[in-house]
C-alpha positions in Angstrom: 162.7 246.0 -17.6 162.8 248.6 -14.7 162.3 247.1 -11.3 159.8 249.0 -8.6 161.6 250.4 -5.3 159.2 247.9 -3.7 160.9 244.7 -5.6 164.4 246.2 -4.7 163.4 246.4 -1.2 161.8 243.3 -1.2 164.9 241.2 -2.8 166.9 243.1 -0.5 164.9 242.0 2.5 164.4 238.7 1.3 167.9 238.3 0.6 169.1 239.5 3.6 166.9 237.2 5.7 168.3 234.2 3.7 171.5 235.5 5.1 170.9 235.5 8.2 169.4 232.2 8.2 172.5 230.8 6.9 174.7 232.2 9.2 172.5 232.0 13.1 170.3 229.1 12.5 170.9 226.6 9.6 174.4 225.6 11.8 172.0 224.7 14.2 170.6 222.4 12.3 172.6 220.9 10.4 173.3 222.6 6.8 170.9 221.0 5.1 167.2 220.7 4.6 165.0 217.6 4.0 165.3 218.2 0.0 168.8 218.2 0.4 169.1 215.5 2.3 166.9 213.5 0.1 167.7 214.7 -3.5 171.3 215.6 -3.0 171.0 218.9 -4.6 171.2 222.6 -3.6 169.5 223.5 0.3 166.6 225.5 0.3 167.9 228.0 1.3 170.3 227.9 -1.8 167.2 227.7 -4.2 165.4 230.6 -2.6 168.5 232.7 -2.9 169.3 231.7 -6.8 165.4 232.3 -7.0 165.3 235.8 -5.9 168.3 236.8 -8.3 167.1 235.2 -11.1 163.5 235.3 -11.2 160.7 238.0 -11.0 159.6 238.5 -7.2 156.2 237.2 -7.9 157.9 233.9 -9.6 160.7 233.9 -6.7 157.7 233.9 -4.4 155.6 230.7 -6.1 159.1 228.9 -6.7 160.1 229.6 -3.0 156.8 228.6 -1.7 156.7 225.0 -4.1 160.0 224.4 -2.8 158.7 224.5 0.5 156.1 222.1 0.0 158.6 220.1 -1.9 160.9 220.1 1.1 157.9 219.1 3.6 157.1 216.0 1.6 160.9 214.9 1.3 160.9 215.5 5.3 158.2 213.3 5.5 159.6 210.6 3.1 162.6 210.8 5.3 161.3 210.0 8.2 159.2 206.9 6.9 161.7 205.6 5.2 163.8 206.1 8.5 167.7 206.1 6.6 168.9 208.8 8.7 169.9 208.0 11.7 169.3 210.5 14.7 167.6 213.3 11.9 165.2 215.3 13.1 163.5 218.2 11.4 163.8 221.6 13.0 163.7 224.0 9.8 161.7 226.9 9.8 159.9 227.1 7.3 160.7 224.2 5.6 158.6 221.4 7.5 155.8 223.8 8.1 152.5 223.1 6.2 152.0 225.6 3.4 
């Protein structure tokens, strides 16, 4: 299968802002995301990554974008159930509404 210069640069771009994340504002925060947090497996930012190198972009992008909502509703368990003390959720996008 022969990718489009458009899906390179898109990966790349994507990719690259995953990056980026990870290094200026996930120490911010923490290191982990709600889903994390909660499920104990790879950050979001992880998934996304693994997504994009794995998957077609159009199936990177719905996988990303479930993930997110996955990661908003562990945020909100998380914070009803209260069993982290002092968290508060600052990650962009994760606890955005999608």
């Amino acid at each position: 299968m022969q990718t489009s210069t458009f899906d390179t640069q898109a990966r790349t771009v994507a990719l690259n802002a995953i990056s980026a994340y990870k290094q200026y504002i996930s120490p911010i925060k923490g290191f982990s995301c709600p889903h994390r947090l909660l499920h104990g497996d790879e950050s979001c930012s992880e998934y996304v990554k693994r997504m994009f190198t794995e998957q077609s972009l159009v199936s990177a992008v719905q996988s990303s974008v479930q993930r997110f909502r996955d990661c908003t509703a562990a945020s909100h368990a998380l914070k009803a159930a209260q069993t982290t003390a002092g968290f508060r959720c600052i990650i962009i996008p994760c606890c955005l509404p999608i």
